[in-house]
SERO-570585 format. One record per residue (C-alpha): residue number from 0; x, y, z; residue in one letter. Coordinates in Angstrom, 3 decimals. Example, Ala and Ser with C-alpha at 12.3 -4.5 7.8 and 13.67 -1.06 7.14 Angstrom:
<setis>
[seti 0, [12.300, -4.500, 7.800], "a"]
[seti 1, [13.670, -1.060, 7.140], "s"]
</setis>
This chain:
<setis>
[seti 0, [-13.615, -4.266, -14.114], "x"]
[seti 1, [-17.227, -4.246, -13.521], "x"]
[seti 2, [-18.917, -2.006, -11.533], "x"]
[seti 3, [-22.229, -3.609, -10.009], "x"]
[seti 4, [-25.343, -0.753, -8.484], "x"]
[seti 5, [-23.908, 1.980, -10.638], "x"]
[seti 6, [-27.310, 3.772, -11.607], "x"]
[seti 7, [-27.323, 7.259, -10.116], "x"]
[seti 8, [-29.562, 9.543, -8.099], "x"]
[seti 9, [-30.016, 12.637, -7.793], "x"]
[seti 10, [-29.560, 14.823, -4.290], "x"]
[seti 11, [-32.865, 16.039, -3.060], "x"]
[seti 12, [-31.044, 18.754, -1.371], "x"]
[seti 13, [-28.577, 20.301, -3.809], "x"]
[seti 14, [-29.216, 18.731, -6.692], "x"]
[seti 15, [-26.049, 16.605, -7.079], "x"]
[seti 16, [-25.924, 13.492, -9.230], "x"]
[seti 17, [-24.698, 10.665, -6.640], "x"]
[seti 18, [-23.659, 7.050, -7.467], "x"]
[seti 19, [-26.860, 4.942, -5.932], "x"]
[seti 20, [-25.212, 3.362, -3.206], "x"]
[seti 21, [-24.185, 6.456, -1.505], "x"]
[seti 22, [-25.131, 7.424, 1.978], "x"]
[seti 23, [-24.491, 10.860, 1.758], "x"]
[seti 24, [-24.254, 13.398, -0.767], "x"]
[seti 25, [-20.730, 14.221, -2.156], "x"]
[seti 26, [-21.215, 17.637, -2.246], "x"]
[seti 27, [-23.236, 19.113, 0.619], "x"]
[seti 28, [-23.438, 15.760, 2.589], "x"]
[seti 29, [-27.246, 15.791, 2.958], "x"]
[seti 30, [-27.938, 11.764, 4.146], "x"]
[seti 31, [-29.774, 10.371, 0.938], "x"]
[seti 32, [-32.156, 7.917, 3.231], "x"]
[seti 33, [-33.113, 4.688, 2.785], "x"]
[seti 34, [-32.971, 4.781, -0.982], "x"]
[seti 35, [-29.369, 4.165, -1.489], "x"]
[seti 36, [-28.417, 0.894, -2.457], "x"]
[seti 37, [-27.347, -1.733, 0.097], "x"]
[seti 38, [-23.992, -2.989, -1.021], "x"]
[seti 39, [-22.681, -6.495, -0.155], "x"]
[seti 40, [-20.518, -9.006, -0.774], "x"]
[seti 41, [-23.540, -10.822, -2.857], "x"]
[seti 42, [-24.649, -8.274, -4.788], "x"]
[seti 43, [-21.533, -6.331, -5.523], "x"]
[seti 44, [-18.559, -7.960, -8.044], "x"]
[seti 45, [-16.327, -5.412, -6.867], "x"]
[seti 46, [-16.649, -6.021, -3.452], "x"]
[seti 47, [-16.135, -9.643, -4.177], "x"]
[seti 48, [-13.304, -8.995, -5.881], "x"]
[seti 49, [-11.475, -6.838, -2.773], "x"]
[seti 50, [-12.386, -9.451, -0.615], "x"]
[seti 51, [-10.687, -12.195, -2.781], "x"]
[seti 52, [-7.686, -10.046, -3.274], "x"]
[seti 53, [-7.018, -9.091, 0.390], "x"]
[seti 54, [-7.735, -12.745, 1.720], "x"]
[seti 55, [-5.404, -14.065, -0.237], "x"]
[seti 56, [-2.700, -11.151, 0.298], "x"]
[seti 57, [-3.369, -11.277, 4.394], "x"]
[seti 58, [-3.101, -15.311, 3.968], "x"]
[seti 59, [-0.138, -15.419, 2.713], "x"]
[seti 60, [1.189, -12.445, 4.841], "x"]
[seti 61, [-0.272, -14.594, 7.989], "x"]
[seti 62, [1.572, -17.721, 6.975], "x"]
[seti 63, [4.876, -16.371, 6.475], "x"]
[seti 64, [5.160, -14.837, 9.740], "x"]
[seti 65, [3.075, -17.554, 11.983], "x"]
[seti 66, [4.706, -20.759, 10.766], "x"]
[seti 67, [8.305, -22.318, 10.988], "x"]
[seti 68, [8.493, -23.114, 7.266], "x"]
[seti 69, [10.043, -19.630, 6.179], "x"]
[seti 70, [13.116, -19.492, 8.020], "x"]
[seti 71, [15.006, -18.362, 5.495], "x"]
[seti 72, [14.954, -15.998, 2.106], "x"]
[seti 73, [15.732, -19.033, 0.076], "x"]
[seti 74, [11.778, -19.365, 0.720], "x"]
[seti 75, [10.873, -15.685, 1.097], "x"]
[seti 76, [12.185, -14.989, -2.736], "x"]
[seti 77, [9.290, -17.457, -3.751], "x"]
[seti 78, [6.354, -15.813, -1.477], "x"]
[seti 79, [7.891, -12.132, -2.807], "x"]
[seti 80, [7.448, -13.776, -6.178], "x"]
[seti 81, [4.047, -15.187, -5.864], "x"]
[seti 82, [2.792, -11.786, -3.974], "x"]
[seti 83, [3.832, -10.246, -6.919], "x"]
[seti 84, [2.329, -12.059, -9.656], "x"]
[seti 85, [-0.826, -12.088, -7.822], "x"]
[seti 86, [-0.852, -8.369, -7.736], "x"]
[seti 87, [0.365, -8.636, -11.631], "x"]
[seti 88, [-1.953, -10.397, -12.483], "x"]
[seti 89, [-5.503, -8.931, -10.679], "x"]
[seti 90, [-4.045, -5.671, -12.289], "x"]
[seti 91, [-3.998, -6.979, -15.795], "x"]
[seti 92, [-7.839, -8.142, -15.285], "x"]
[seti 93, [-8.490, -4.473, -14.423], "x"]
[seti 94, [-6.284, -2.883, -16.711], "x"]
[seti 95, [-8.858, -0.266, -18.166], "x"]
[seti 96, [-8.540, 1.083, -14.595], "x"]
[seti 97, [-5.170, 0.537, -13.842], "x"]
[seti 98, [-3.148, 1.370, -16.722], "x"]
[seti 99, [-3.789, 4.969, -16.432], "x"]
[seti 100, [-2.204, 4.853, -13.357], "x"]
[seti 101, [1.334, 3.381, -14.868], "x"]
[seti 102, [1.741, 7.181, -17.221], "x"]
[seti 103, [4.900, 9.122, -16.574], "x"]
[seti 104, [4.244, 11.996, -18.751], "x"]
[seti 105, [2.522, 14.101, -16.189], "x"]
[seti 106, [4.754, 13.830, -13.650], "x"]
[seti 107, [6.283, 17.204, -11.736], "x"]
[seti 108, [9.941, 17.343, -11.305], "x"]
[seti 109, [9.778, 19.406, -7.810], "x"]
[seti 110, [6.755, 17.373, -6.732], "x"]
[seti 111, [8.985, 14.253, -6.852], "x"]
[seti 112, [12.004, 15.202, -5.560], "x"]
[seti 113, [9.700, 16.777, -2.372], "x"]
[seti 114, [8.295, 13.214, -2.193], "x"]
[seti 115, [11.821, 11.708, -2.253], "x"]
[seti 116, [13.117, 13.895, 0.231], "x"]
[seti 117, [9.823, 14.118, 2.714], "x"]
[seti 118, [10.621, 9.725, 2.482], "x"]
[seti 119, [14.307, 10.116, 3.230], "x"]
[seti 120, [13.411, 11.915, 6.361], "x"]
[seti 121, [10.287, 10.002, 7.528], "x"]
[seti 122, [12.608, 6.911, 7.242], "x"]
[seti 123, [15.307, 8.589, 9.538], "x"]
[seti 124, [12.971, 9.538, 12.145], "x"]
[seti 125, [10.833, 6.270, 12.138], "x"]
[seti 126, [14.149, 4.378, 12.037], "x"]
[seti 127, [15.677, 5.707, 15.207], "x"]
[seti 128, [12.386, 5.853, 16.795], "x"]
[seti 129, [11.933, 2.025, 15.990], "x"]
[seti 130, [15.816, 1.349, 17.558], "x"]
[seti 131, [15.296, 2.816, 20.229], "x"]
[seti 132, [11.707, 1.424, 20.985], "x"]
[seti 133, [13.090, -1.941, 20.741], "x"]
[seti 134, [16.424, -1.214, 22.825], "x"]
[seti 135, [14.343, 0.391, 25.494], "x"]
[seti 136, [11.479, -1.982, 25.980], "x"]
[seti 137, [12.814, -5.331, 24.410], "x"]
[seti 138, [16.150, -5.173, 24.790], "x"]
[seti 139, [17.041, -5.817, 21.044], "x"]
[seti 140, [18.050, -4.735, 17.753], "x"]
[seti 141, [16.943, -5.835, 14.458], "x"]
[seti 142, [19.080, -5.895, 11.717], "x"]
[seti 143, [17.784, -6.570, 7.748], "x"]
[seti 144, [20.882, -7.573, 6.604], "x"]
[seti 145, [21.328, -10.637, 8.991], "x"]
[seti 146, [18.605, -12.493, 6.853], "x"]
[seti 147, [20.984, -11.331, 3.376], "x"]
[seti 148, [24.151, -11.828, 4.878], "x"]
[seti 149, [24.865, -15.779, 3.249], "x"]
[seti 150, [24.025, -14.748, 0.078], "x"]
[seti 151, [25.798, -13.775, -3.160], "x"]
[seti 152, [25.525, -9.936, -3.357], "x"]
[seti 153, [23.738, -9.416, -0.374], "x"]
[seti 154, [23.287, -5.630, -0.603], "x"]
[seti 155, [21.592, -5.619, -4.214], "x"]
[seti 156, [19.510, -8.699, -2.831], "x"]
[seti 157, [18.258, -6.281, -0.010], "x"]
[seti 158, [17.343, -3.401, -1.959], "x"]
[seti 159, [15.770, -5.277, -4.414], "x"]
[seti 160, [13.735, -7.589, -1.620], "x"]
[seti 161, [13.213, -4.410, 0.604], "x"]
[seti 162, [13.075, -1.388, -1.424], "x"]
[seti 163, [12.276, -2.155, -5.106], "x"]
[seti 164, [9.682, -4.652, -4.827], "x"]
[seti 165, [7.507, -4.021, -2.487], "x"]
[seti 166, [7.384, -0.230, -3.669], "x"]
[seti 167, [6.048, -0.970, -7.170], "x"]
[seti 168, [3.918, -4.358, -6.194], "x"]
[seti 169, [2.589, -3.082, -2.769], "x"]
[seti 170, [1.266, 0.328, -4.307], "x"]
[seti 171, [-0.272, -1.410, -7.524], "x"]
[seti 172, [-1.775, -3.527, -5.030], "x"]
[seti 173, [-3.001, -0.810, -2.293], "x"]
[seti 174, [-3.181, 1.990, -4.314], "x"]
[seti 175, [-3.692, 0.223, -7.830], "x"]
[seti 176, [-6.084, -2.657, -7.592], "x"]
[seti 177, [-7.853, -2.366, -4.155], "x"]
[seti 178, [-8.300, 1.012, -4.552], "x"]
[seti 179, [-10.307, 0.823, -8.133], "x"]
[seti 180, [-12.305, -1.953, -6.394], "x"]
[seti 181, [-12.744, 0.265, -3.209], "x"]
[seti 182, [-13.921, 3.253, -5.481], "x"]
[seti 183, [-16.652, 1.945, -7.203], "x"]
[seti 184, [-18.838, 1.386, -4.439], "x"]
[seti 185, [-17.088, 4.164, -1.874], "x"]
[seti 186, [-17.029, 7.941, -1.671], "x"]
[seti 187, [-13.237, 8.373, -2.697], "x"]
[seti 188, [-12.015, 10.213, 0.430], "x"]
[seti 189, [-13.523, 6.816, 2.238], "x"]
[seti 190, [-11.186, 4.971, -0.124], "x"]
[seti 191, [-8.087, 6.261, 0.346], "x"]
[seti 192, [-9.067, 5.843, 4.638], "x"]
[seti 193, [-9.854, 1.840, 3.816], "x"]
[seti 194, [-7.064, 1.277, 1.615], "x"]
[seti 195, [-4.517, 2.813, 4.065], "x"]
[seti 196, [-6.355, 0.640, 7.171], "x"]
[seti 197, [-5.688, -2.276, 4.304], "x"]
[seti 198, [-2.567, -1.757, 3.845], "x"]
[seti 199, [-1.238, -1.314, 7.445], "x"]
[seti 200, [-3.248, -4.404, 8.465], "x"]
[seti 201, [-1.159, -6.580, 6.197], "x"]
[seti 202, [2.021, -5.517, 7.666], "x"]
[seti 203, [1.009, -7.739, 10.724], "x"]
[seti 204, [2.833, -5.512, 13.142], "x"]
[seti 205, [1.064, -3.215, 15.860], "x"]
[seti 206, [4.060, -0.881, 16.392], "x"]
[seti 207, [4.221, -0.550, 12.720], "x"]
[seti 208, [0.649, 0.711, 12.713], "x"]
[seti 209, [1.918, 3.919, 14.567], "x"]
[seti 210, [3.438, 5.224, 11.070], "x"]
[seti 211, [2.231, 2.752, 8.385], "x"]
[seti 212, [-1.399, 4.190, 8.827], "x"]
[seti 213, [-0.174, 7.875, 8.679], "x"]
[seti 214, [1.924, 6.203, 5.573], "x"]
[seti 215, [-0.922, 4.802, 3.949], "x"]
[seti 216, [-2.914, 7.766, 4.544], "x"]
[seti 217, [-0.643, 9.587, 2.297], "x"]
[seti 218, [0.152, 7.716, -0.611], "x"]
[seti 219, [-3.720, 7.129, -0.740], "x"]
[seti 220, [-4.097, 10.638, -1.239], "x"]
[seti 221, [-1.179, 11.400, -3.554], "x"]
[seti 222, [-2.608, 8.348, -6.158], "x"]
[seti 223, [-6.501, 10.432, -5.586], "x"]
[seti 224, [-4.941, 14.039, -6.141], "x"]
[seti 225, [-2.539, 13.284, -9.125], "x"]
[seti 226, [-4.256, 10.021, -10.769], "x"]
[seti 227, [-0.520, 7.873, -10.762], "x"]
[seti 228, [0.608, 5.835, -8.542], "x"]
[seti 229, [4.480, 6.309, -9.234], "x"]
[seti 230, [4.556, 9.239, -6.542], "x"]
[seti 231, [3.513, 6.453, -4.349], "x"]
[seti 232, [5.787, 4.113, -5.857], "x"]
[seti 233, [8.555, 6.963, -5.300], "x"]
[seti 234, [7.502, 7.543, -1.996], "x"]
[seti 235, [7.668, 4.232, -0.828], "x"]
[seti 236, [10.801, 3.110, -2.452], "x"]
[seti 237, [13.278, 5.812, -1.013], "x"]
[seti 238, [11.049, 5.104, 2.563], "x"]
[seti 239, [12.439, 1.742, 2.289], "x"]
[seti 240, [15.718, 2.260, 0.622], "x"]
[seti 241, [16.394, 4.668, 3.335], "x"]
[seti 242, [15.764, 2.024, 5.988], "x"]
[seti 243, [18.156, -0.206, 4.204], "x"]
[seti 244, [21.040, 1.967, 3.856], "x"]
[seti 245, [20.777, 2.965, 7.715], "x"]
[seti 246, [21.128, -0.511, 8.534], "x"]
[seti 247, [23.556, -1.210, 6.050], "x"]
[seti 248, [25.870, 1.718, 7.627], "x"]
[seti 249, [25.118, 0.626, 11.386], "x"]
[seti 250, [26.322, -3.109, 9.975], "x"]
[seti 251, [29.664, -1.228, 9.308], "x"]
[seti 252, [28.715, -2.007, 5.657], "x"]
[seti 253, [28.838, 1.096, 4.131], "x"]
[seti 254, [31.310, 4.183, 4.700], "x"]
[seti 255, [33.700, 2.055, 6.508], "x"]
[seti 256, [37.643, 2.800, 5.277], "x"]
</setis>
């Protein structure tokens, strides 16, 4: 990936080296003046790049859910498909960046299984609090597995539409690809705020936003502290997988003699 405006300065207050396009200094937050770098979407590939990326993501998002013509997963698989290869294949054009972000060896053992349980019971409590939201005030209750139901092996075709693939595609997107873009031409703790305001945006759901900014907020900040993604990745697969099972077991499909 190339980073455009990345001569540095120097901090007239503390000294600091700072990228040339920031605003304020990283480390004592002195405001650098008028000689930082104006960044745009003409003078910056990166920027460019983000936009690109997230248009076409939020297009397809917006067309799925505002036109008749997806009625069904026989045409969802497709759009899953596409959304991933998309992701697949802006991360291989950035994979000096990226690729770093795919190694296992430095995963913690008690860090993940804290991850897996703090999803299992985020899921819970956003799960009944979603029921009963839309019991109370519209008088409804969604159900994933309606949509899987007429299909061959509908419970692996859930998990694998609900849990595995957005958790791997959705954070090498979010916390992958936009957020390399994002960071060469943001202060990082800005990045992981954008990239989580990103990534709930594309969900297309203002209820949602309630915990899918928290949400984003947090596996931003996992991929800045540890440098992976796959806490992320772990994070957001049991979230889902969690959501699955509970409507799986109030479908009567699972732990029923």
């Amino acid at each position: 990936m190339n980073h455009d405006n990345q001569s540095l300065e120097t901090c007239s207050e503390c000294g600091t080296t700072v990228a040339a396009h920031h605003r304020y200094c990283k480390n004592c937050g002195a405001y650098l003046g008028e000689q930082a770098v104006s960044i745009n979407i003409f003078n910056n590939q990166a920027l460019r790049q983000l936009f690109f990326f997230y248009f076409i993501y939020l297009f397809i998002c917006l067309m799925v859910k505002h036109t008749p013509w997806f009625g069904s997963y026989d045409q969802l698989f497709w759009i899953e498909l596409l959304l991933a290869i998309i992701s697949g294949v802006f991360a291989w054009q950035n994979r000096r960046h990226v690729l770093p972000l795919l190694r296992f060896h430095q995963l913690k053992g008690r860090l993940l299984a804290g991850i897996l349980l703090t999803a299992f019971f985020s899921s819970v409590l956003v799960s009944l609090s979603i029921r009963q939201v839309n019991i109370t005030f519209f008088n409804s209750e969604v159900s994933y597995y309606k949509a899987f139901k007429l299909y061959h092996f509908p419970v692996v075709l859930m998990i694998y539409s609900i849990a595995v693939l957005p958790a791997f595609f959705e954070e090498l997107a979010f916390r992958g690809v936009m957020y390399n873009f994002c960071a060469s031409f943001l202060d990082e703790r800005l990045v992981v705020a954008v990239t989580a305001f990103l990534f709930a945006i594309m969900h297309l759901s203002l209820i949602s936003l309630v915990w899918l900014l928290p949400f984003g907020f947090f596996l931003g900040y996992m991929r800045q502290r540890y440098r992976t993604i796959w806490y992320g990745v772990a994070f957001h697969f049991m979230f889902n997988l969690t959501a699955v099972l509970i409507d799986l077991y109030r479908q009567g499909i699972l732990f029923t003699s």
